[in-house]
KEGUFI-402497 format. One record per atom (N, C-alpha, C, O, CB): residue in one letter; atom name; x, y, z. Coordinates in nm, 3 decimals. Glycine has a CB too. Example, Ala and Ser with C-alpha at 12.3 -4.5 7.8 and 13.67 -1.06 7.14 Angstrom:
! residues 2
 type atom       X       Y       Z
    a    N   1.319  -0.569   0.780
    a   CA   1.230  -0.450   0.780
    a    C   1.320  -0.330   0.780
    a    O   1.424  -0.332   0.846
    a   CB   1.131  -0.447   0.905
    s    N   1.285  -0.225   0.708
    s   CA   1.367  -0.106   0.714
    s    C   1.290   0.003   0.787
    s    O   1.341   0.114   0.804
    s   CB   1.408  -0.060   0.572
This chain:
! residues 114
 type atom       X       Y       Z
    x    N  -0.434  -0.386  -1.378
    x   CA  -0.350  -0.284  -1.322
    x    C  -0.206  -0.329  -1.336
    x    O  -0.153  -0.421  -1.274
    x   CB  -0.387  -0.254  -1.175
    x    N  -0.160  -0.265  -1.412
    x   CA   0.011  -0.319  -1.424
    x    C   0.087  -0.255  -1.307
    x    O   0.033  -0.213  -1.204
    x   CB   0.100  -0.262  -1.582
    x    N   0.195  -0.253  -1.331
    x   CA   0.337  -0.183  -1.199
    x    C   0.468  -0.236  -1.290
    x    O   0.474  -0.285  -1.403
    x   CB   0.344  -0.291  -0.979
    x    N   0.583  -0.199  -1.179
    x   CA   0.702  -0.243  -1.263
    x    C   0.800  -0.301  -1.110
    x    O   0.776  -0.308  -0.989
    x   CB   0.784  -0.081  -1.379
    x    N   0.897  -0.328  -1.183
    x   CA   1.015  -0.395  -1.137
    x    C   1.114  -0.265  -1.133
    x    O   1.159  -0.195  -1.224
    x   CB   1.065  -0.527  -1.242
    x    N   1.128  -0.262  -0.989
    x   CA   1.282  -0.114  -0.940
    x    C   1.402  -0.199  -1.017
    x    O   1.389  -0.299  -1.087
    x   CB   1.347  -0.087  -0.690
    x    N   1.507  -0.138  -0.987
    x   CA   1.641  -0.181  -1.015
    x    C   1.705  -0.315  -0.956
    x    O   1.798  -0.388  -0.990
    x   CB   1.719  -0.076  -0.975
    x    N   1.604  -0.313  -0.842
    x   CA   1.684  -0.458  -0.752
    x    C   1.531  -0.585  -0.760
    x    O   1.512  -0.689  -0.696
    x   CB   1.737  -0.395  -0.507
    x    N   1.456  -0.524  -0.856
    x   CA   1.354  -0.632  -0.864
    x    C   1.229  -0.642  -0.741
    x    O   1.185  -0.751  -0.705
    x   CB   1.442  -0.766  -0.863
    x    N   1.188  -0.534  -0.693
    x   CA   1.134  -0.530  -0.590
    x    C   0.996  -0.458  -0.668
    x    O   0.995  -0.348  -0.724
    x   CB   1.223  -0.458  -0.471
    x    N   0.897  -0.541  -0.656
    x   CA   0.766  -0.527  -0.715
    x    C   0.708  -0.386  -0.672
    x    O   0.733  -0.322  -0.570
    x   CB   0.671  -0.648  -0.669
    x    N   0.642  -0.360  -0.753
    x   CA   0.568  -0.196  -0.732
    x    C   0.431  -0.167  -0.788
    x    O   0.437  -0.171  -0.911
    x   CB   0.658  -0.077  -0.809
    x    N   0.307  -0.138  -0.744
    x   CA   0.202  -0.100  -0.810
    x    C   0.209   0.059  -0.805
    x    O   0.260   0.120  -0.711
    x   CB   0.075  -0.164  -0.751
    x    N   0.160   0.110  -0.899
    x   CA   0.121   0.310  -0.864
    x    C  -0.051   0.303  -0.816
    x    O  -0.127   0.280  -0.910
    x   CB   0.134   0.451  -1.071
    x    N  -0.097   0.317  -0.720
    x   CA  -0.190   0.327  -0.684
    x    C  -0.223   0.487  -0.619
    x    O  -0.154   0.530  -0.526
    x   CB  -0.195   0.218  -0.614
    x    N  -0.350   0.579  -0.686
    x   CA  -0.392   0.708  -0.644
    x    C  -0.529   0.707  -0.564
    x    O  -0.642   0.717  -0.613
    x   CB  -0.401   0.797  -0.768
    x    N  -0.498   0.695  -0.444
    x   CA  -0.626   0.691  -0.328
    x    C  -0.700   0.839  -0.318
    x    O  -0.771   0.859  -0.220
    x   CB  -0.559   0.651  -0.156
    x    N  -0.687   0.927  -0.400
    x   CA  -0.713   1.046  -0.380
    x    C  -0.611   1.172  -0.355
    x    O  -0.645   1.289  -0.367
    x   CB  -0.786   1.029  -0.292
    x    N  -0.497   1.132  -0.322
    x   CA  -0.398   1.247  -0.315
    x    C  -0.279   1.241  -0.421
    x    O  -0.160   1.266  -0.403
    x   CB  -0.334   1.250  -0.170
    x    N  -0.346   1.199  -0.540
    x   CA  -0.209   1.157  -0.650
    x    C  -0.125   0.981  -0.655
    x    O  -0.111   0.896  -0.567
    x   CB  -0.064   1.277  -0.591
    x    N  -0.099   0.985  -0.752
    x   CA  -0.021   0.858  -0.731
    x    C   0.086   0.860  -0.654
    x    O   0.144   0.963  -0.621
    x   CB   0.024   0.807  -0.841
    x    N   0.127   0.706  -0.608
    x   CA   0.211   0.696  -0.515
    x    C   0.254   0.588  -0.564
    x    O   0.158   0.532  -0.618
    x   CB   0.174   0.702  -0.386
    x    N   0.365   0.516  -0.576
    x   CA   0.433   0.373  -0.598
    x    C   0.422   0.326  -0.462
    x    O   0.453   0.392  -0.364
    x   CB   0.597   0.369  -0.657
    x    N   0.369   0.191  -0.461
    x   CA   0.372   0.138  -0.355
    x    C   0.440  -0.016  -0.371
    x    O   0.422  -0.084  -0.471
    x   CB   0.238   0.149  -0.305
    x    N   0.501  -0.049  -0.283
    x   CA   0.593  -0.190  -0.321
    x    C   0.511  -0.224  -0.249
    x    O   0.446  -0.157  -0.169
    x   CB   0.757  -0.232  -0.296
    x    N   0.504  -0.443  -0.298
    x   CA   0.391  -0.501  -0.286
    x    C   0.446  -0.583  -0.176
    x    O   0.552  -0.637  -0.210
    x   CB   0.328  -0.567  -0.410
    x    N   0.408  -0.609  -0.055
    x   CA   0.437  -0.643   0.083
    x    C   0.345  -0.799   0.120
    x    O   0.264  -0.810   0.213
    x   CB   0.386  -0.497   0.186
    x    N   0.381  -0.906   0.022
    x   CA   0.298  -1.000   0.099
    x    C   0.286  -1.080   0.215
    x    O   0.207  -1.171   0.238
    x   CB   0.286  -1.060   0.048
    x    N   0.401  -1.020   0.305
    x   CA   0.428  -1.047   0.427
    x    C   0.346  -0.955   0.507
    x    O   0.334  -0.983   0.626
    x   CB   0.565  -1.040   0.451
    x    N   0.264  -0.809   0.443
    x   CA   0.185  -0.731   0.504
    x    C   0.059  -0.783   0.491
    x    O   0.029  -0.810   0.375
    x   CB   0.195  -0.608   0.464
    x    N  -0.046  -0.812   0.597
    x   CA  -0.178  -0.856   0.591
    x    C  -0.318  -0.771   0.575
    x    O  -0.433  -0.810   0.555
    x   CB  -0.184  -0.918   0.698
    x    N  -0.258  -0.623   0.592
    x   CA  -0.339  -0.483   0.609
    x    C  -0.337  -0.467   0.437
    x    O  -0.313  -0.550   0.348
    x   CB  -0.244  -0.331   0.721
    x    N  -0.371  -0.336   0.432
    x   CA  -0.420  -0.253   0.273
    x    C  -0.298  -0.172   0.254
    x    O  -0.208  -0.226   0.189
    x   CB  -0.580  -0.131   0.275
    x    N  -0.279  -0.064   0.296
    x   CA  -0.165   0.059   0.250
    x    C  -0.120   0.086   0.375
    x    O  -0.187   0.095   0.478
    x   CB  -0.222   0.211   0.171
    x    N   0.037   0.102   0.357
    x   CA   0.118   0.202   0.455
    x    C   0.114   0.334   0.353
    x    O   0.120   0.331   0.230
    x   CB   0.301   0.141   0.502
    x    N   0.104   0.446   0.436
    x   CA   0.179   0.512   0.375
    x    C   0.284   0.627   0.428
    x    O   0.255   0.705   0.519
    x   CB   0.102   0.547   0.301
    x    N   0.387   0.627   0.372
    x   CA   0.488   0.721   0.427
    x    C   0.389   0.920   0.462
    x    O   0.318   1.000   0.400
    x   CB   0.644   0.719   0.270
    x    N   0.453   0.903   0.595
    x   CA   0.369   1.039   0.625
    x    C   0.432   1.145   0.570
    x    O   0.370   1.251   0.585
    x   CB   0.349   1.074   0.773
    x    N   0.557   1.153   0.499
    x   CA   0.595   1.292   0.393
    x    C   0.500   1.268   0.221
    x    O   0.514   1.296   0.102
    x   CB   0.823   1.287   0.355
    x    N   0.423   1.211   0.294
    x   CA   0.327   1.196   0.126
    x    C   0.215   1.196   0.158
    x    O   0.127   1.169   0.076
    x   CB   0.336   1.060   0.023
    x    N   0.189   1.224   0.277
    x   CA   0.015   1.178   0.337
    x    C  -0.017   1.334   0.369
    x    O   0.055   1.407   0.436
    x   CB  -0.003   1.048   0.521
    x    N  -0.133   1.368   0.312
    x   CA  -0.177   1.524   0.380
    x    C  -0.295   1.445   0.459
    x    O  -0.379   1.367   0.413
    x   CB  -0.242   1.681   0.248
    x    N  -0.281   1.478   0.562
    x   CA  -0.415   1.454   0.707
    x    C  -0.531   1.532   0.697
    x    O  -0.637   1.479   0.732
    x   CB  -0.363   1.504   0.873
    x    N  -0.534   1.667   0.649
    x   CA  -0.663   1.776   0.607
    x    C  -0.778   1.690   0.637
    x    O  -0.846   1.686   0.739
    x   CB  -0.673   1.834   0.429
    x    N  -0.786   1.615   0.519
    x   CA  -0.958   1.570   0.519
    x    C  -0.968   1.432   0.564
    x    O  -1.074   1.373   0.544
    x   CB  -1.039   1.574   0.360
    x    N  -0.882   1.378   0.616
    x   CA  -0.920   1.232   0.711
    x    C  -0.985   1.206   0.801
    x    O  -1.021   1.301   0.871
    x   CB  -0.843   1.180   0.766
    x    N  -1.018   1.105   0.828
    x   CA  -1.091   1.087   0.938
    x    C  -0.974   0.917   1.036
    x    O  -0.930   0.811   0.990
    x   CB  -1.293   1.052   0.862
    x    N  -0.971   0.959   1.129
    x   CA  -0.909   0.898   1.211
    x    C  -0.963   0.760   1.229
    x    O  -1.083   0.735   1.242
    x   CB  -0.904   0.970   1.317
    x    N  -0.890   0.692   1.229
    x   CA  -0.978   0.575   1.288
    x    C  -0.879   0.514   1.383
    x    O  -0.875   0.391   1.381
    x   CB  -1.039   0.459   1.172
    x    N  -0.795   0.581   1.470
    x   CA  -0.698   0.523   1.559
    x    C  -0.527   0.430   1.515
    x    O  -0.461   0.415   1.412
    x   CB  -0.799   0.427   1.629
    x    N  -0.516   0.394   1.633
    x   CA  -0.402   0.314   1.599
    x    C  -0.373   0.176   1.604
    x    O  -0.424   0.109   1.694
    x   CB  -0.324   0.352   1.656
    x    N  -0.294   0.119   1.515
    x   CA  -0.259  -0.022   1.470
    x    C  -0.175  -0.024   1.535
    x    O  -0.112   0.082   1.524
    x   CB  -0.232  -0.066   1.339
    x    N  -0.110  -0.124   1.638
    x   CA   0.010  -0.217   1.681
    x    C   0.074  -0.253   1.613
    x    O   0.005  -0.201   1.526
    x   CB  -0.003  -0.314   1.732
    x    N   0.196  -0.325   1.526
    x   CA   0.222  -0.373   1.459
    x    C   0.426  -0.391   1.497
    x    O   0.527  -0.330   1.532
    x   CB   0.143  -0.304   1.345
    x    N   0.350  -0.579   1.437
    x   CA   0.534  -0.652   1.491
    x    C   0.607  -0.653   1.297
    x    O   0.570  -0.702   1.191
    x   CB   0.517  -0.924   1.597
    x    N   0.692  -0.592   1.332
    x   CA   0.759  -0.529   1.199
    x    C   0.869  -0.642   1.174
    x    O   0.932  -0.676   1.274
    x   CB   0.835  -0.356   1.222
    x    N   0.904  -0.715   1.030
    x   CA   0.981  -0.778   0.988
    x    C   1.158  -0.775   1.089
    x    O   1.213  -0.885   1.101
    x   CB   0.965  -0.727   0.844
    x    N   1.205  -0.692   1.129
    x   CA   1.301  -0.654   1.186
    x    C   1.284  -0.728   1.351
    x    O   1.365  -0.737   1.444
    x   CB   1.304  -0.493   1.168
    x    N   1.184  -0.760   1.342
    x   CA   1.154  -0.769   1.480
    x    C   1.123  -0.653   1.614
    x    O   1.133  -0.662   1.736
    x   CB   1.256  -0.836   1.509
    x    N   1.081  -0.544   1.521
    x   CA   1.062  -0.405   1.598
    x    C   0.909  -0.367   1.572
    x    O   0.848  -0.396   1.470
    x   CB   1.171  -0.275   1.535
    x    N   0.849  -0.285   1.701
    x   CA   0.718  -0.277   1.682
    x    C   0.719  -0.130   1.650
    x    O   0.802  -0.045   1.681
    x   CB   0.627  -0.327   1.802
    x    N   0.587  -0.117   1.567
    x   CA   0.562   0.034   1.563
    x    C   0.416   0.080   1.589
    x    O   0.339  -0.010   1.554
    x   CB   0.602   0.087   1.425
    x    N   0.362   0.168   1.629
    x   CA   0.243   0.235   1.672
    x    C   0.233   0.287   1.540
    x    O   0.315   0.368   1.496
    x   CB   0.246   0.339   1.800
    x    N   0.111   0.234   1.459
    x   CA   0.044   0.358   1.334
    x    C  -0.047   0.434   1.331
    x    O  -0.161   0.386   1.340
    x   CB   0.003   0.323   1.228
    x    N  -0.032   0.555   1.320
    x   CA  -0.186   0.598   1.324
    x    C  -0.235   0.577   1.208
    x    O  -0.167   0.602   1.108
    x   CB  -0.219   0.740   1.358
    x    N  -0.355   0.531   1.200
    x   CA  -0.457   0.517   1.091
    x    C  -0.562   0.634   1.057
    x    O  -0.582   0.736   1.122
    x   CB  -0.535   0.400   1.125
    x    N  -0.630   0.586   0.923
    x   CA  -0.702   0.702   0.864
    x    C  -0.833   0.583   0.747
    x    O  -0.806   0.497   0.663
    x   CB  -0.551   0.837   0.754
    x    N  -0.955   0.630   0.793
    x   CA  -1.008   0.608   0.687
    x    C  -0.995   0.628   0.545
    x    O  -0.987   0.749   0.524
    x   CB  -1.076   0.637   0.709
    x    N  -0.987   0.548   0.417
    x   CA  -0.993   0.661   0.298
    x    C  -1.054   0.523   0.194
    x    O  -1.047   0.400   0.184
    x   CB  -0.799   0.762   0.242
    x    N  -1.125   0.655   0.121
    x   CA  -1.185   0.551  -0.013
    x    C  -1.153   0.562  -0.123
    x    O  -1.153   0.683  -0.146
    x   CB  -1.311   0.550  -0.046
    x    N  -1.117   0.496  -0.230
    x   CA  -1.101   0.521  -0.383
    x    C  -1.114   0.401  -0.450
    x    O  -1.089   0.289  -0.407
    x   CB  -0.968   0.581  -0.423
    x    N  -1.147   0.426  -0.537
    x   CA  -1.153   0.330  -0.639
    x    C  -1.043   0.217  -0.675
    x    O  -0.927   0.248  -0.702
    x   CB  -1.169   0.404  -0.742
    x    N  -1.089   0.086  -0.674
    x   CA  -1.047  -0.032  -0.693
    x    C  -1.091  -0.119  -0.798
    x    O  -1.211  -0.145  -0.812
    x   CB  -1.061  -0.083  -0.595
    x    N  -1.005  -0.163  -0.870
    x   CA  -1.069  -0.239  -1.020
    x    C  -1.255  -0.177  -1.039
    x    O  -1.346  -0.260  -1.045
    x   CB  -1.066  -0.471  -0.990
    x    N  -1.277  -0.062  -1.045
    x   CA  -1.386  -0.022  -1.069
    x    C  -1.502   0.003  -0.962
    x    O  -1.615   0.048  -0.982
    x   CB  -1.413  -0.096  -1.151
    x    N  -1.430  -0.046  -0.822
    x   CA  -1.567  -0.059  -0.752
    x    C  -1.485   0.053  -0.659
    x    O  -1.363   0.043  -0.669
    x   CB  -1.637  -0.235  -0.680
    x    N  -1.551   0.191  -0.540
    x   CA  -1.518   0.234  -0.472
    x    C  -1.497   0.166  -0.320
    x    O  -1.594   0.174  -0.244
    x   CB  -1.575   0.316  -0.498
    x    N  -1.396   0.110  -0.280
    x   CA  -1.325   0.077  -0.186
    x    C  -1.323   0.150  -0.021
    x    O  -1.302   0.270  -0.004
    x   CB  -1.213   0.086  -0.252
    x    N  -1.339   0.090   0.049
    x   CA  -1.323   0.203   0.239
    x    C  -1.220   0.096   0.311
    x    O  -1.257  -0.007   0.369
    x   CB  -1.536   0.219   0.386
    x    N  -1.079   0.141   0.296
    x   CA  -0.962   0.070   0.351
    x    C  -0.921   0.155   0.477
    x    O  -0.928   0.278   0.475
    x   CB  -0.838   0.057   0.240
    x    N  -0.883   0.095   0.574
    x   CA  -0.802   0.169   0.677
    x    C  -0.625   0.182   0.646
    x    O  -0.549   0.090   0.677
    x   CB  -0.830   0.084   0.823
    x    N  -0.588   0.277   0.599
    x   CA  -0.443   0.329   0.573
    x    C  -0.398   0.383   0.738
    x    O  -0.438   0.456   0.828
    x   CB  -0.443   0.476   0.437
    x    N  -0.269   0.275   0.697
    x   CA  -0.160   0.342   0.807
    x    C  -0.036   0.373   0.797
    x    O   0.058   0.303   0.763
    x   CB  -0.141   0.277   0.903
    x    N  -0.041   0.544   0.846
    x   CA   0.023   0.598   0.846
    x    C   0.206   0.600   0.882
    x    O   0.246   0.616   0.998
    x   CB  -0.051   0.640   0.882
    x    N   0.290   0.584   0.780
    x   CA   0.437   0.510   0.836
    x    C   0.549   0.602   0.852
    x    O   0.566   0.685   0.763
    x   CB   0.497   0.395   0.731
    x    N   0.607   0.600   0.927
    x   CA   0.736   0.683   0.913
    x    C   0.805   0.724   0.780
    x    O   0.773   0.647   0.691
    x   CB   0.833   0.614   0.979
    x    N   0.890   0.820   0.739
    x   CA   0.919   0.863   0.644
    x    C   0.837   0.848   0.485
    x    O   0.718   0.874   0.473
    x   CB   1.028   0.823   0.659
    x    N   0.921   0.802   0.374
    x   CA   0.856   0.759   0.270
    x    C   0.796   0.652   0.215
    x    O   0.738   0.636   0.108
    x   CB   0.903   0.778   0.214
    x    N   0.829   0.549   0.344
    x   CA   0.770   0.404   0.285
    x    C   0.628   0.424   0.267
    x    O   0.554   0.503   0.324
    x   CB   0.792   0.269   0.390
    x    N   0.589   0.302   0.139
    x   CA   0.475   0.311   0.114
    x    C   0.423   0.167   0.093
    x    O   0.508   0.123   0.015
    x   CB   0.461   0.401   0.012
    x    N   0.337   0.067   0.115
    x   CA   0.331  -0.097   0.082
    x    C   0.172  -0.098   0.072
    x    O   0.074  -0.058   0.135
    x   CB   0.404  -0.221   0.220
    x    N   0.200  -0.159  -0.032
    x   CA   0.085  -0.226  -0.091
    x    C   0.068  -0.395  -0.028
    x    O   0.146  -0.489  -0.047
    x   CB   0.112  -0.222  -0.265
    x    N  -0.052  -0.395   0.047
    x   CA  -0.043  -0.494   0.130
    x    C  -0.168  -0.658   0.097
    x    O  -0.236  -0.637  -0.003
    x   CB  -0.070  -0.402   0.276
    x    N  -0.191  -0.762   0.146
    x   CA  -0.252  -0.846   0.083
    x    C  -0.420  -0.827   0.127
    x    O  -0.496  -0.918   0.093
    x   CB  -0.182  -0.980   0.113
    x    N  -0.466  -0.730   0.189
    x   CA  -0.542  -0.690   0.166
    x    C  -0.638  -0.647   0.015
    x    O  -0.754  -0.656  -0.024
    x   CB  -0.505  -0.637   0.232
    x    N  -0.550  -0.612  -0.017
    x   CA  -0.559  -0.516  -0.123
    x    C  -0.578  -0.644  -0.275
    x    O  -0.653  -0.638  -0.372
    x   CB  -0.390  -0.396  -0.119
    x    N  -0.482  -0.738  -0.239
    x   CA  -0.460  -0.840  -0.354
    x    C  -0.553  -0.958  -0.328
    x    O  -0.550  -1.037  -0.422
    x   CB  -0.303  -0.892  -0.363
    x    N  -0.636  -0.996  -0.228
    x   CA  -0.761  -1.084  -0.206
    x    C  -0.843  -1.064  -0.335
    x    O  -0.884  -0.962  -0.389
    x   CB  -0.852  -1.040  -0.066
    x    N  -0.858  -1.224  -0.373
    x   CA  -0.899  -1.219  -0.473
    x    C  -0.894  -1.155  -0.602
    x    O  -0.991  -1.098  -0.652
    x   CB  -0.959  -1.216  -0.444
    x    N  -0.767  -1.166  -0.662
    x   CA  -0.717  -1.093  -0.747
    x    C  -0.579  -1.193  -0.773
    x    O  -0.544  -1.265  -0.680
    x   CB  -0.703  -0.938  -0.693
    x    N  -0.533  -1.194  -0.849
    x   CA  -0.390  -1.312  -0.941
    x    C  -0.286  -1.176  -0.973
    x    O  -0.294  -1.089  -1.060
    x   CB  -0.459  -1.425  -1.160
    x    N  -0.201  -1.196  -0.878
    x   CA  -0.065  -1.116  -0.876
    x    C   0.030  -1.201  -0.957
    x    O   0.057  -1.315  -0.919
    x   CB  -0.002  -1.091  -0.720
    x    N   0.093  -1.137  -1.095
    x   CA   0.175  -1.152  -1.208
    x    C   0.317  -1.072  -1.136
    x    O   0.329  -0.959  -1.088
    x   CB   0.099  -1.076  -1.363
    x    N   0.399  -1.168  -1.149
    x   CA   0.549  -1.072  -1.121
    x    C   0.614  -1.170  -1.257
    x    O   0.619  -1.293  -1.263
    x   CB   0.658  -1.094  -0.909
    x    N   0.661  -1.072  -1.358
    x   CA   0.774  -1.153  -1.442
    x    C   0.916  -1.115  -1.459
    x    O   0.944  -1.023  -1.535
    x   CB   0.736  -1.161  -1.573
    x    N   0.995  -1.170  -1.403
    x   CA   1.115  -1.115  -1.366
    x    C   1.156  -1.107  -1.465
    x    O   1.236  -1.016  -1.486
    x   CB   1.194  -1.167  -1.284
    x    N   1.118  -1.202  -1.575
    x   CA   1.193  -1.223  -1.702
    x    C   1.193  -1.054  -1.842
    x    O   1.281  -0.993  -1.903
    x   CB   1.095  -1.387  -1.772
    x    N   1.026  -1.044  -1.829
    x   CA   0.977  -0.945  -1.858
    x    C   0.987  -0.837  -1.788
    x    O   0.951  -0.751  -1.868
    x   CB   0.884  -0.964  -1.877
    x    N   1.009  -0.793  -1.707
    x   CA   1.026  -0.701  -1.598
    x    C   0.933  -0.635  -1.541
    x    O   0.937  -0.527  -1.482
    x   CB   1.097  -0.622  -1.623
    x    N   0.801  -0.746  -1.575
    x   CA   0.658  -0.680  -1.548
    x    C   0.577  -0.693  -1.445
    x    O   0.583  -0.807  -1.399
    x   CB   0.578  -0.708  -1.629
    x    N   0.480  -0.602  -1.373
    x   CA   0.394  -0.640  -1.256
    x    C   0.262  -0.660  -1.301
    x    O   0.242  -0.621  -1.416
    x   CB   0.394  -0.538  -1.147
    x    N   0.165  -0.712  -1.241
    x   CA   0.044  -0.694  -1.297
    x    C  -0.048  -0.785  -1.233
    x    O  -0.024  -0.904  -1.213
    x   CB   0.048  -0.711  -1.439
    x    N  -0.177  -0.711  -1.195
    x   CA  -0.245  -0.704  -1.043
    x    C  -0.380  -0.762  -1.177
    x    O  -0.401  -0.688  -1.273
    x   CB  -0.256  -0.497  -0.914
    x    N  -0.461  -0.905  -1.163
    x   CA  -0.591  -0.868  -1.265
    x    C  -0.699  -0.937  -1.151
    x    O  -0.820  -0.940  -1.174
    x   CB  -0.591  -0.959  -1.460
């Protein structure tokens, strides 16, 4: 799974859980699976699975609501708990990268998840 490098070098995978792709920057300071910004999240067919606590880099906490969802991962279908984030942020978290060799080449300007 490749990704790319933004303008300021800030890693990115496109990952599509079922509602289209989404760029998600790769958060290895995040220990969960996906945030995702709630102007990109349709709720319709979710299923709730409550809320996450969470002590935010800033030193500020936030309440997430979460959502079951499944999709496909290097070939195998996946059941991650996504939480739901204020505006457009979206993070790809180390959940997600367990067991798997994360490539960042700054030089190349390349991402790449194998």
């Amino acid at each position: 799974m490749d990704g790319f490098l933004d303008e300021f070098s800030a890693a990115y995978l496109t990952v599509d859980f079922g509602q289209g792709p989404l760029d998600f920057l790769i958060d290895t300071g995040f220990n969960g699976a996906l945030v995702v910004g709630e102007e990109f999240f349709d709720p319709t067919n979710a299923v709730s699975a409550g809320i996450v606590h969470a002590d935010l880099a800033t030193e500020d906490q936030y309440a997430y609501p979460t959502v079951l969802v499944q999709f496909p991962w290097f070939g195998e279908i996946i059941e991650v708990r996504v939480m739901i984030g204020p505006g457009t942020t979206c993070l790809l978290g180390v959940a997600l990268l367990d067991e798997r060799r994360l490539e960042i080449d700054y030089v190349a300007r390349s991402v790449r998840v194998i």
